[in-house]
C-alpha positions in Angstrom: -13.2 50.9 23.8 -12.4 54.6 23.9 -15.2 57.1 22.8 -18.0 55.1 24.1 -20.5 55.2 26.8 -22.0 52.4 25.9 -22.7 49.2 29.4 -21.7 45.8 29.1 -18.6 45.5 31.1 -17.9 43.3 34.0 -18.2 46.2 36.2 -21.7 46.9 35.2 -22.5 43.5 35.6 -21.6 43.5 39.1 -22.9 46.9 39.9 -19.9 48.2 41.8 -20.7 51.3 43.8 -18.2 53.8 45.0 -18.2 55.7 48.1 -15.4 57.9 49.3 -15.0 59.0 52.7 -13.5 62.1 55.1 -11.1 61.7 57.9 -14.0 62.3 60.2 -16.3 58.9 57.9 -18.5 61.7 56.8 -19.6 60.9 52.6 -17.5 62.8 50.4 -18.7 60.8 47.2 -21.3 58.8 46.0 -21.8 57.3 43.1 -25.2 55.9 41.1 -24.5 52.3 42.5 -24.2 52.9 45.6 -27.6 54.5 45.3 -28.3 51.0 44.1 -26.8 49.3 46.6 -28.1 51.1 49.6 -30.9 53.2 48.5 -30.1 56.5 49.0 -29.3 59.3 46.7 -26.6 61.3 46.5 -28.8 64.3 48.2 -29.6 62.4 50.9 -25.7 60.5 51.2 -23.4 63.2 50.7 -22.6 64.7 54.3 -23.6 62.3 56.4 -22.1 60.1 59.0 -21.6 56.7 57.0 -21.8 54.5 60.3 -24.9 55.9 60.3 -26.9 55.3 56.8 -24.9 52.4 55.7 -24.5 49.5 58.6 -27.3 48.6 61.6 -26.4 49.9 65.2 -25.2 46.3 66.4 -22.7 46.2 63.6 -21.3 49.5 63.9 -18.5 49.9 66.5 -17.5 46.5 63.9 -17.4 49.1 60.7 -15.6 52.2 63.2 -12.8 49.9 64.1 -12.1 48.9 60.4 -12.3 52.4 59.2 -9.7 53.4 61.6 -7.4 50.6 60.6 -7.5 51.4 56.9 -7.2 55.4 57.7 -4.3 54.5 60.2 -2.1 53.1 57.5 -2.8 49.5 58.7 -3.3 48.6 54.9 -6.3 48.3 52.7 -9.0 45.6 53.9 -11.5 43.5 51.9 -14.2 41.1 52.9 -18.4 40.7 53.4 -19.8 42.8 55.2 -23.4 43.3 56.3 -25.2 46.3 55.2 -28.5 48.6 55.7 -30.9 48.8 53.4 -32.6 52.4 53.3 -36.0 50.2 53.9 -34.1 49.0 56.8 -33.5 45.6 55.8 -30.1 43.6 55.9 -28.0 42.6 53.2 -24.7 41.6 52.3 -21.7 43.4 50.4 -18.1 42.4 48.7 -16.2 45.2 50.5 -12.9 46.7 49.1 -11.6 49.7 51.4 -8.0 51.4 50.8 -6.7 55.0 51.7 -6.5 58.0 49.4 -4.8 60.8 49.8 -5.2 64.8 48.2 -2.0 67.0 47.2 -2.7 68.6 50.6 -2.2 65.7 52.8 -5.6 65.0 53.3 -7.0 61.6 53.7 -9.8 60.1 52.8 -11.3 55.9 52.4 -12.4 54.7 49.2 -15.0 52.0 49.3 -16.5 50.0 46.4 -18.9 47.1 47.2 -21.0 45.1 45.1 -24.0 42.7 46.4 -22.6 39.2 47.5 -24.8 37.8 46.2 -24.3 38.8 42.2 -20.1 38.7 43.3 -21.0 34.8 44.0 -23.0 34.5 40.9 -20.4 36.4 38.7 -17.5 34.3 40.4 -20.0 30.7 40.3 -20.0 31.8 36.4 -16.5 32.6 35.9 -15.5 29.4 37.1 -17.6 27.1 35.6 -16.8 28.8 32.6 -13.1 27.9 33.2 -13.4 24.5 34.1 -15.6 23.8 30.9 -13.2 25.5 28.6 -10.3 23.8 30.5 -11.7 20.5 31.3 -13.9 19.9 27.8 -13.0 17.1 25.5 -13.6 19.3 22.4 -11.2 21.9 21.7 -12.3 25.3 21.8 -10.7 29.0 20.9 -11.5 32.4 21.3 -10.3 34.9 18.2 -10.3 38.1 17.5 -11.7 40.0 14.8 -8.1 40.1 12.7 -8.5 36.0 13.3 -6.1 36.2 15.6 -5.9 33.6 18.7 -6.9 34.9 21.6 -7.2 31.7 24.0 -7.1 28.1 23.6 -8.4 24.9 25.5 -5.8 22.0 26.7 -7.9 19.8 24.0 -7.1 22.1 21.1 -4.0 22.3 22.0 -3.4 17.8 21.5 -6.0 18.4 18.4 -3.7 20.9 17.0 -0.4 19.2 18.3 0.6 22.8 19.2 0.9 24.3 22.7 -1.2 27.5 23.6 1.8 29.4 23.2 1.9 28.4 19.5 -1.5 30.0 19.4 -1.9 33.0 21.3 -1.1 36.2 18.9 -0.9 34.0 15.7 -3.3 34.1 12.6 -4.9 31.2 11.4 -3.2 31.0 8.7 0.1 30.5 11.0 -1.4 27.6 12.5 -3.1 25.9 10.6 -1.0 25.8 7.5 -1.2 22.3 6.5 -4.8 22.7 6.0 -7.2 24.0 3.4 -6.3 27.3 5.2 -8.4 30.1 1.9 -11.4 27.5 3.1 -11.3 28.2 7.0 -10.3 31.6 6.9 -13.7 32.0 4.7 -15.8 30.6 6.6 -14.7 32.8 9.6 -14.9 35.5 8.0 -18.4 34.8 6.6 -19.6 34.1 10.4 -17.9 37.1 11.5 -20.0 39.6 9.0 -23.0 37.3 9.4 -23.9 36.9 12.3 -24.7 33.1 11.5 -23.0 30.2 13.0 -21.5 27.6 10.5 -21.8 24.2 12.5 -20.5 20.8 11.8 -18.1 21.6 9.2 -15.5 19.0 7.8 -12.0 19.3 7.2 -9.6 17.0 6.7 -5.9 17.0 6.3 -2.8 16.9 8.2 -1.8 19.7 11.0 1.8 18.7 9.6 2.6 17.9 5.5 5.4 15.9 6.8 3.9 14.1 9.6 3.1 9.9 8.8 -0.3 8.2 9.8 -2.4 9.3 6.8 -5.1 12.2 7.1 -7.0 13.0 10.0 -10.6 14.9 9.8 -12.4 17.4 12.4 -16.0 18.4 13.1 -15.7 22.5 13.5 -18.4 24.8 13.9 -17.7 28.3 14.6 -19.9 31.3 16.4 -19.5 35.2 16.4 -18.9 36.6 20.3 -20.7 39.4 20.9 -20.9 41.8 23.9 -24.4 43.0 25.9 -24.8 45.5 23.7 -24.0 44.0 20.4 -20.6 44.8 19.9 -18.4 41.9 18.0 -15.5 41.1 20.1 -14.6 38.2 17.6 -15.1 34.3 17.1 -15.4 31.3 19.1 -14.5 27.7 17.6 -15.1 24.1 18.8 -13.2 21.5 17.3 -13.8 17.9 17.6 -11.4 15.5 16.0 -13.5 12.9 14.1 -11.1 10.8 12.6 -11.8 7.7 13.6 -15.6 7.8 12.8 -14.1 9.5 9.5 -11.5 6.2 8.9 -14.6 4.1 9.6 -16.9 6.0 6.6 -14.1 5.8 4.5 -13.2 2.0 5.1 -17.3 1.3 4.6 -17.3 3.3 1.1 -14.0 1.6 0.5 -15.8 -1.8 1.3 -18.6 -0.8 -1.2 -16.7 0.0 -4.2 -14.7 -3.3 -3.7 -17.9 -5.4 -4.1 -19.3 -2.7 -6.7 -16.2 -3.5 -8.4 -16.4 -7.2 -7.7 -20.0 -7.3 -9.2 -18.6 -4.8 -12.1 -16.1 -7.7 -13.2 -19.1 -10.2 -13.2 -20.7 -8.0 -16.4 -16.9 -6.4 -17.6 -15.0 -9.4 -17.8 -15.2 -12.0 -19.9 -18.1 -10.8 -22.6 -16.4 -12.9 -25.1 -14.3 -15.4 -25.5 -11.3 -13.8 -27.0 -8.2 -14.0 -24.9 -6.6 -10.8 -25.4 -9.9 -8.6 -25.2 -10.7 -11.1 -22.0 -7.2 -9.8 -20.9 -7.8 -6.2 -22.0 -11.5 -6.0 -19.9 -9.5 -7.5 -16.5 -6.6 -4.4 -17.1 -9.4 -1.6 -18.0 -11.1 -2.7 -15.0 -8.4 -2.4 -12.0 -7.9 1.4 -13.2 -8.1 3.8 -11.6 -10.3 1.7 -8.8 -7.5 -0.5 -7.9 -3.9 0.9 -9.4 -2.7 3.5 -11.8 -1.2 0.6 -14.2 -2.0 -2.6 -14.5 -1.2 -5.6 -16.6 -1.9 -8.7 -17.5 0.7 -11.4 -18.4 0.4 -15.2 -19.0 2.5 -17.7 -19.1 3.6 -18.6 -22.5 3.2 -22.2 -22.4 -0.6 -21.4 -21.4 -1.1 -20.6 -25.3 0.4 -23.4 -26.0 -2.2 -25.5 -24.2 0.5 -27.2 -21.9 -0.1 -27.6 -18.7 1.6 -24.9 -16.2 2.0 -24.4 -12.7 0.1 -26.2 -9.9 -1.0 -23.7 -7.0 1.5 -23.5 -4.3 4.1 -24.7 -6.3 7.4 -24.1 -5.1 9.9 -24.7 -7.9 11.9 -21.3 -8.0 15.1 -22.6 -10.0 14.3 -21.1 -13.6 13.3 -18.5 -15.9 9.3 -18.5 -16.1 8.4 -16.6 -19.8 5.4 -14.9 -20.1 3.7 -13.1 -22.9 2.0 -9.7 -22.3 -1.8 -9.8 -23.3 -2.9 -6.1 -21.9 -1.8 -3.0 -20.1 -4.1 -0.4 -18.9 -3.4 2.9 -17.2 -5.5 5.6 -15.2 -3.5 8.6 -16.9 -0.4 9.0 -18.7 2.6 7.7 -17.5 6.4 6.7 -18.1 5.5 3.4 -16.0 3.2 1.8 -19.6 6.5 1.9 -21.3 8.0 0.5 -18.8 5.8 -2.6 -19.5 5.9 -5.2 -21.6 3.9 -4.3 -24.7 0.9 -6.7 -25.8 1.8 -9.4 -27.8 5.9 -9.4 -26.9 7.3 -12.6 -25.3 9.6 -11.6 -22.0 11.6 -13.7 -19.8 11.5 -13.0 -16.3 14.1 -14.2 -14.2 13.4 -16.7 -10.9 14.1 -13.4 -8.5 11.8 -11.3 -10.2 8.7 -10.5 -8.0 6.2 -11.5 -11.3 7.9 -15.1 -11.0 8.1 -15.8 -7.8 4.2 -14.5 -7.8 3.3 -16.9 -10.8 6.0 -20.1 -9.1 4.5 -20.2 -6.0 0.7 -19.1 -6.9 0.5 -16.6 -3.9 0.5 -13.1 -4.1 3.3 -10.0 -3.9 2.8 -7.3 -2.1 5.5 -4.5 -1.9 3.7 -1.6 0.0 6.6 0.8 0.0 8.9 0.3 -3.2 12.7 1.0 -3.0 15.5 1.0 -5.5 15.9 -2.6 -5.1 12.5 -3.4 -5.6 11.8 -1.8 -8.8 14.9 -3.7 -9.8 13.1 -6.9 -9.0 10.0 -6.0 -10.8 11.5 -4.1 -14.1 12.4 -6.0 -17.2 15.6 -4.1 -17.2 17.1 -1.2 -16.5 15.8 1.0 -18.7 12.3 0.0 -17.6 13.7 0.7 -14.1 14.5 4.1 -14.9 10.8 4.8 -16.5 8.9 3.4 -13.2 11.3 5.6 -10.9 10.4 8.8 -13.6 7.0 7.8 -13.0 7.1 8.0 -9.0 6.0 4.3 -8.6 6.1 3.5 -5.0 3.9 0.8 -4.4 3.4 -2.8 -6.3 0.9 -6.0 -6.0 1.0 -8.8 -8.0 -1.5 -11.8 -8.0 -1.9 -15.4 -9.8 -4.1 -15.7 -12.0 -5.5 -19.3 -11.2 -7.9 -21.5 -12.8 -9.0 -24.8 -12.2 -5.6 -25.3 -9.8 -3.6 -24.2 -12.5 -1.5 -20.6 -12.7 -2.2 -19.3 -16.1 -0.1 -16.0 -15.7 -0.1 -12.8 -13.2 -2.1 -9.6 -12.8 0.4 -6.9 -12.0 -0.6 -3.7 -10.4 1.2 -0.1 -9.3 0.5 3.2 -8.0 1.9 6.0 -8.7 -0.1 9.4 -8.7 -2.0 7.2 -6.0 -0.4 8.2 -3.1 -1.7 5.2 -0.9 -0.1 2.3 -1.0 -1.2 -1.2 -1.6 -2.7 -2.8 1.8 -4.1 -6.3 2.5 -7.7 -5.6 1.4 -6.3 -4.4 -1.8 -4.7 -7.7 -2.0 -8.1 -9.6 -1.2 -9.9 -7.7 -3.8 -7.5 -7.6 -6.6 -6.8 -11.8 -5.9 -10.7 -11.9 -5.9 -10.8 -10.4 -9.2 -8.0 -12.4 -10.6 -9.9 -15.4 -9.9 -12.9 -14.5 -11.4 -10.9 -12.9 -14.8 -9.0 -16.6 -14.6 -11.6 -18.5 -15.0 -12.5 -16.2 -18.4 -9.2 -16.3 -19.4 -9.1 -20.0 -19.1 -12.1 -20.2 -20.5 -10.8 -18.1 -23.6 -7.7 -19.7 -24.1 -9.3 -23.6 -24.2 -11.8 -22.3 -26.5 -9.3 -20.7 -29.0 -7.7 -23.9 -28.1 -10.6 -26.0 -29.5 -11.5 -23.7 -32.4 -8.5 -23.9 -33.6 -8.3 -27.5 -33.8 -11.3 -27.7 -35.1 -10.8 -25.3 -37.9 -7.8 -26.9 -39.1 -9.4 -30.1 -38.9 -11.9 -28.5 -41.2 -10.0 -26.9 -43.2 -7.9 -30.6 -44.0 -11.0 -31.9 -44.9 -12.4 -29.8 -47.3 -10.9 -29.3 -51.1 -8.1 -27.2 -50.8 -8.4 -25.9 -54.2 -10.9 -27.3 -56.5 -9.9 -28.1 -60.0 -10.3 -26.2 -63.2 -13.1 -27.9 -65.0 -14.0 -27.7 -68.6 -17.1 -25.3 -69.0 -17.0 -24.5 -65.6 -15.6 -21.0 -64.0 -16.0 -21.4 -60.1 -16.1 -19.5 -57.1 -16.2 -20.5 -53.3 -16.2 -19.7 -49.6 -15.6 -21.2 -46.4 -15.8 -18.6 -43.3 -16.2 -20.4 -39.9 -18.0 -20.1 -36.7 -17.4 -17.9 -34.1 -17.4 -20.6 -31.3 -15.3 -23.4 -30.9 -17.9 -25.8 -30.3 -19.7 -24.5 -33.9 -17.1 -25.1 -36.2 -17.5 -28.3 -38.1 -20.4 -29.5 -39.8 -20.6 -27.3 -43.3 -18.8 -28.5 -46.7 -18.7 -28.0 -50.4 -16.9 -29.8 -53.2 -15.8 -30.1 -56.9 -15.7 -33.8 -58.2 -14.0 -34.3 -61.6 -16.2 -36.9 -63.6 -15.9 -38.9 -67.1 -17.1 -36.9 -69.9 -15.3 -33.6 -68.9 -18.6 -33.6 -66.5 -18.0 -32.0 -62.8 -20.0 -33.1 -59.9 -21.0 -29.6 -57.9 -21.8 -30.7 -54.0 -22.7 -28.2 -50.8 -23.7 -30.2 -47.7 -24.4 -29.7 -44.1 -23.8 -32.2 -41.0 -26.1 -31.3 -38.1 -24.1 -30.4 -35.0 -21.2 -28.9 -34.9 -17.3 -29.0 -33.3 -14.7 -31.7 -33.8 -17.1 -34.2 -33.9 -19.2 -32.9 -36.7 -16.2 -32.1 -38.6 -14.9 -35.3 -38.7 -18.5 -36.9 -40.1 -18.7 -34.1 -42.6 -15.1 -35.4 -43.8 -16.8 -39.3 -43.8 -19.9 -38.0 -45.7 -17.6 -35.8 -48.0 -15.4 -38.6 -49.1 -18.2 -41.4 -49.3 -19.4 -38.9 -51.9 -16.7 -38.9 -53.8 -16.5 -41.9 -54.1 -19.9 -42.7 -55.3 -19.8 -39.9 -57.8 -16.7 -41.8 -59.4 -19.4 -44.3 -60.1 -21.2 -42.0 -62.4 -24.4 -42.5 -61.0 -27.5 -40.4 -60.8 -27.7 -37.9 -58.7 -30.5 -39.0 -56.6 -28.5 -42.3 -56.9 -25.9 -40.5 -54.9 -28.1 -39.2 -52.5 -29.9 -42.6 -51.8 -26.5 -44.3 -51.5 -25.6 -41.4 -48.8 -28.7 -41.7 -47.0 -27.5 -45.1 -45.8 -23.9 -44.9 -45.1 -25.0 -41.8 -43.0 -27.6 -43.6 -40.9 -24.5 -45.5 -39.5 -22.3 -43.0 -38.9 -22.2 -40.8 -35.7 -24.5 -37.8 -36.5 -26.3 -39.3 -39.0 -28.7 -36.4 -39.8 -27.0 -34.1 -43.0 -28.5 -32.3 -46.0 -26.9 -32.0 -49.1 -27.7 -30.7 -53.0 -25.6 -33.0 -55.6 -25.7 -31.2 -58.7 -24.1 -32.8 -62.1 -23.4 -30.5 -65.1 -22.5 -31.8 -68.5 -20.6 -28.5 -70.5 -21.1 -30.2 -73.7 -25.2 -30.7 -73.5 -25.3 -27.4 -70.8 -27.5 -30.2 -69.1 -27.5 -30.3 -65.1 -28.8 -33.0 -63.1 -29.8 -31.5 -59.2 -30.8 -33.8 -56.1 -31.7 -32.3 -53.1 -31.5 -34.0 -49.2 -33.4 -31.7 -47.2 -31.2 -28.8 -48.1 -32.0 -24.9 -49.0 -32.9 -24.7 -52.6 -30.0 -23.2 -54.9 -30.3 -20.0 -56.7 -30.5 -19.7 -60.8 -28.9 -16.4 -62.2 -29.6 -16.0 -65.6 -27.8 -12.8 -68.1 -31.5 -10.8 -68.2 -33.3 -12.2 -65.8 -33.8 -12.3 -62.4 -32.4 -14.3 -59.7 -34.9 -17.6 -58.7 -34.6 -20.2 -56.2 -35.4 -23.9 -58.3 -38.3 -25.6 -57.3 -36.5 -29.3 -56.6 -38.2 -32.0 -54.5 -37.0 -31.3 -51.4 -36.5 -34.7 -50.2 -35.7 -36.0 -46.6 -32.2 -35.1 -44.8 -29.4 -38.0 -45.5 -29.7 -40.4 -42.8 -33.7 -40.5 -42.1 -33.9 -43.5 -44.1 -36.3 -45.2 -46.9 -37.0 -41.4 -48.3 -37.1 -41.6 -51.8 -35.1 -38.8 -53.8 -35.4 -37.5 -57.1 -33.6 -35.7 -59.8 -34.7 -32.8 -61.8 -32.9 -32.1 -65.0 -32.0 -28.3 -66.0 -31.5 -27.1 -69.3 -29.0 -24.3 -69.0 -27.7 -21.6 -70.8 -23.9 -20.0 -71.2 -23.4 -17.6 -68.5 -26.2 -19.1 -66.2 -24.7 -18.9 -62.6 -25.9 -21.6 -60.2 -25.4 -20.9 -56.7 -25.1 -23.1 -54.3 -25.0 -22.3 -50.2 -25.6 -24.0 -46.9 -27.5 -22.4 -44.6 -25.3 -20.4 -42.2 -25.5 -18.1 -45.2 -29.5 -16.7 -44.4 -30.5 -18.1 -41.7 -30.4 -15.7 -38.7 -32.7 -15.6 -35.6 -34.4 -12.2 -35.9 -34.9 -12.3 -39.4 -37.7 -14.5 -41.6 -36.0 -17.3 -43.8 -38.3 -15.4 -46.4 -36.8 -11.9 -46.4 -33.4 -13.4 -46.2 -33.5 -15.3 -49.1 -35.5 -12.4 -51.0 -32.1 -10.6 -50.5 -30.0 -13.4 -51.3 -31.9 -13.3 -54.9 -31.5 -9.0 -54.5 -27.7 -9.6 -54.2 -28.0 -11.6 -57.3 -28.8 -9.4 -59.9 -26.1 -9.0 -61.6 -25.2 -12.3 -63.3 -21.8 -10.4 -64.9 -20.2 -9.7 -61.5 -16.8 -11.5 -61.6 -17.6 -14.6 -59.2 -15.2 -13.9 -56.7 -16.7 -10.6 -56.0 -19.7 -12.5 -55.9 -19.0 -14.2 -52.9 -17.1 -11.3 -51.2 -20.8 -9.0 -52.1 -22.8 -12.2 -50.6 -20.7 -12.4 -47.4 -20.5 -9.1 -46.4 -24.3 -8.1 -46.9 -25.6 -11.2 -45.5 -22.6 -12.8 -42.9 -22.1 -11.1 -39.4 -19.1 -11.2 -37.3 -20.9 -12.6 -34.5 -23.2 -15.2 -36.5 -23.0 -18.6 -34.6 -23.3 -21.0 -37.9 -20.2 -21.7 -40.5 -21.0 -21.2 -44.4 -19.9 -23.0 -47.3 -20.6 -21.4 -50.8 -20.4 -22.4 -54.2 -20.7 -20.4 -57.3 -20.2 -21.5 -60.9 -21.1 -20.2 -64.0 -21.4 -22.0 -67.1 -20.5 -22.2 -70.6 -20.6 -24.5 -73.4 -17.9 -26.9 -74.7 -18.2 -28.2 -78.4 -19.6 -31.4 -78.8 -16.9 -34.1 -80.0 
């Protein structure tokens, strides 16, 4: 650099001395080195004979004869040469000698020489140096200060994909554009103010936008250059192309969010047994993990409990419908419109990729999409038009199978994604199709059984009691949430002789089909014994044994019989919660009856217990679905019941709406009957 004074150079590290000679090889010059180099000062240098001070007598008709060749025009000459110490000793020099001539025609010899020995060390250096920088796996670069390249290694050059001459002169930014260039050129410039080297960064990317192969990633550290005395000359890089050990990290954290999704769907799918929010938990889990939409269809004859597909069928003929159940998305998107909305019944045509998927019971996977595949996966072509808006490129569908049967198809795209699918996306999504199948199976059978037996229930109970003289009445059947707990709960109105009505709530123990259909047996063996007009504990007594035949012979029951004329009421009760009493004034009680043994224990006695009412007494009658709960005490529950109660006046339908709501929950396992009539007095005849 101009202006400065300052050591460092090459030539200072060699120590290069210069010594100019006369005609006659008397010193003209001599410079500090050679002072140096042969340890003489100028004082004592300067005039002399050279032969004399600076070789040994045995070498010096050797030195005369070279001095007259370079003086006599016979060229410049170079080489080792031994040399004299001033303490006498021998050493050995790199020589260069050369003419000079003056504007008057005189000539003189120029020598420089450095010790051999630093020469060989400098060139030992020098090489080594090269070979390294030439030779090294890891790609290496020298800039300047402006981040301009300066040098590069054979292995930057295949890292980069760019030949040295694409290098040299350029600024980062010009060559490595397809980075996260703002980042690099930071951190250089960082290092170059600091001091500090930045080691082991990561970058990742593509050298060119265009290029295919997916991204590759680099270990790059980067050091400031310095000279001897400080000065920054510029930066130094090493690159090392970690890809592979990159793809490998990735593919293990890919591997762990499959299973992490895979144990996700044990506790996301399936919490209930509703089919559509079954279907709705499978969709809201493959996004955005798996796709940016995804849907879930089944086949249409599923919900009509027929039986569908076998696995690896290979029927391919025919239409297959299917009715959408859920669609989920990552963000917002054309493609969701593009799909069938929830609930809507569509018919797919035998070269549509959803049928041949749900047909054959294996999976489709189209990594790359193209025109003519979104046709084959689009309802039409409006829905083709949305899913090209949307930039879909790549589509996956599965069979969802359960039990050898295919219930429907999980369909999946990407779109913002810019991978597409691969065959471990195919594994995981089939893995979590098999598990939401199962659910969904699961679902569908129960909704399936529920709603067999509920209309079995509802058959068997009154469809609409009769209007009965004295009587205004109220009632409520609200099922169970299960299947497998519908069944067992009843309630009737019997019209007897004497403008008297026969008030009955019962409960079969067990629940399902089965219970149903003995709560229908024990319903109609009571109607007909109360058409014999007998007592109520009568009734009961008679119950108690045609129940002890029957199939679940364990039921309770209160038979209550009210006359409007006397306001008299006859009550039995068979192991059954006591009824409630609400009288205009006073408060709510439960009657103290003679609990009595469940119908069907056998030999229990029963008795009747004779109530004197009053017009606008209310007599409620419930099973226990109604207060029984398993965090609560039967106690406080039926203190509330009685709460509820206080109002005698309420009309009785808002009764039971008040009763179900502050004491029913959506998720209570038990079914209810309730019964509520309020009385009033017919003249006597």
């Amino acid at each position: 650099m101009l202006g400065t004074d300052a050591p460092g150079g090459l030539l200072d590290v060699l120590g290069v001395a210069a010594v100019v000679l006369d005609a006659d090889g008397r010193i003209e010059l001599w410079s500090p080195q050679a002072e140096d180099l042969f340890g003489y000062t100028a004082q004592e240098a300067l005039g002399q004979f050279a032969g004399k001070i600076m070789v040994g007598e045995e070498h010096l008709q050797l030195a005369i004869g070279l001095f007259e060749r370079v003086m006599g025009g016979s060229g410049s000459w170079a080489g080792v040469f031994p040399i004299r110490h001033k303490d006498g000793s021998t050493r050995f020099a790199e020589f260069r000698n050369m003419r000079l001539e003056d504007a008057g025609g005189r000539r003189y010899a120029l020598g420089l020489a450095a010790a051999e020995v630093t020469v060989r060390q400098v060139e030992t250096d020098l090489a080594l140096s090269v070979r390294l920088v030439s030779q090294s796996p890891i790609g290496l670069a020298v800039l300047d200060t402006d981040l301009r390249y300066v040098t590069v290694n054979p292995a930057l050059e295949r890292i980069n994909g760019k030949p040295a001459e694409a290098h040299v002169g350029r600024h980062v930014r010009e060559v490595l554009s397809g980075l996260d260039v703002d980042s690099i050129e930071a951190a250089m410039r960082h290092v170059l103010a600091t001091g500090t080297p930045l080691l082991d960064q990561y970058a990742v990317g593509r050298m060119d936008p265009e290029a295919s192969g997916g991204d590759r990633a680099w270990s790059v550290s980067y050091y400031r250059l310095e000279d001897s005395t400080g000065r920054v000359l510029g930066l130094a890089t090493s690159v090392i192309d970690v890809s592979e050990r990159h793809r490998a990290a990735t593919e293990a954290a890919q591997a762990r969010q499959r299973l992490a999704l895979i144990a996700d769907a044990s506790k996301r799918v399936g919490t209930t047994l509703d089919l559509d929010r079954t279907a709705h938990e499978l969709a809201d889990l493959c996004v955005p993990a798996l796709a940016d939409v995804a849907a879930v269809d089944v086949l249409d004859t599923v919900l009509g409990g027929q039986r569908t597909f076998a696995v690896n069928a290979t029927e391919e003929g025919e239409a297959t419908v299917f009715r959408a159940l859920a669609v989920a998305a990552a963000h917002p998107t054309l493609a969701v419109r593009a799909a069938d909305p929830p609930g809507e019944v569509a018919k797919y045509g035998p070269d549509r990729l959803v049928t041949r998927c749900a047909k054959t019971g294996r999976p489709v996977l189209v990594s790359q999409v193209t025109d003519a595949d979104l046709r084959r996966i689009a309802r039409d072509a409006d829905a083709v038009a949305l899913l090209e808006q949307a930039g879909v490129h790549s589509y996956l569908a599965v069979p969802l199978i359960a039990r050898g049967e295919v219930l429907g198809a999980l369909d999946l795209k990407r779109a913002r994604n810019p991978l597409p699918f691969t065959s471990d996306d195919v594994a995981l999504a089939c893995e979590l199709a098999a598990r939401a199948a199962v659910c969904i199976d699961n679902a569908r059978w129960y909704q399936s059984q529920r709603q067999a037996a509920l209309t079995l229930q509802r058959h068997l109970l009154p469809h609409q009691p009769p209007d009965r003289p004295g009587l205004e009445i109220a009632y409520r059947y609200e099922p169970a949430q299960g299947p497998s707990q519908v069944g067992g709960d009843w309630f009737d109105v019997i019209s007897l002789s004497g403008d008297r009505t026969a008030l009955v709530v019962g409960d079969v123990m067990g629940s399902g089909i089965g219970a149903a259909a003995t709560m229908g047996q024990v319903r109609t063996a009571t109607r007909t014994l109360a058409e014999l007009d007998l007592e109520p504990a009568a009734v009961l007594t008679h119950l108690d044994r045609i129940t002890d035949g029957l199939e679940r012979p364990i039921a309770t029951c209160v038979y209550a019989v009210y006359d409007p004329r006397t306001m008299c009421c006859h009550i039995a009760n068979a192991g059954h919660l006591p009824p409630v009493l609400a009288r205009p004034g006073r408060p709510p009680e439960l009657l103290e009856l003679p609990t009595g043994a469940p119908l069907g224990v056998g030999g229990v006695p029963f008795e009747s217990v004779e109530l004197q009412l009053a017009p606008g007494d209310q007599l409620v009658l419930y099973t226990d679905g109604l207060v029984e709960t398993r965090d609560q005490p039967l106690d406080d529950r039926l203190a509330e019941l009685l709460r509820l109660l206080d109002r005698p006046r309420r009309p009785l339908q808002d009764t039971c709406d008040v009763l179900l709501h502050s004491l029913r929950h959506a998720a209570d396992p038990d079914d209810v009957a309730l019964l509520v009539s309020r009385m009033e007095r017919l003249p006597q005849e």
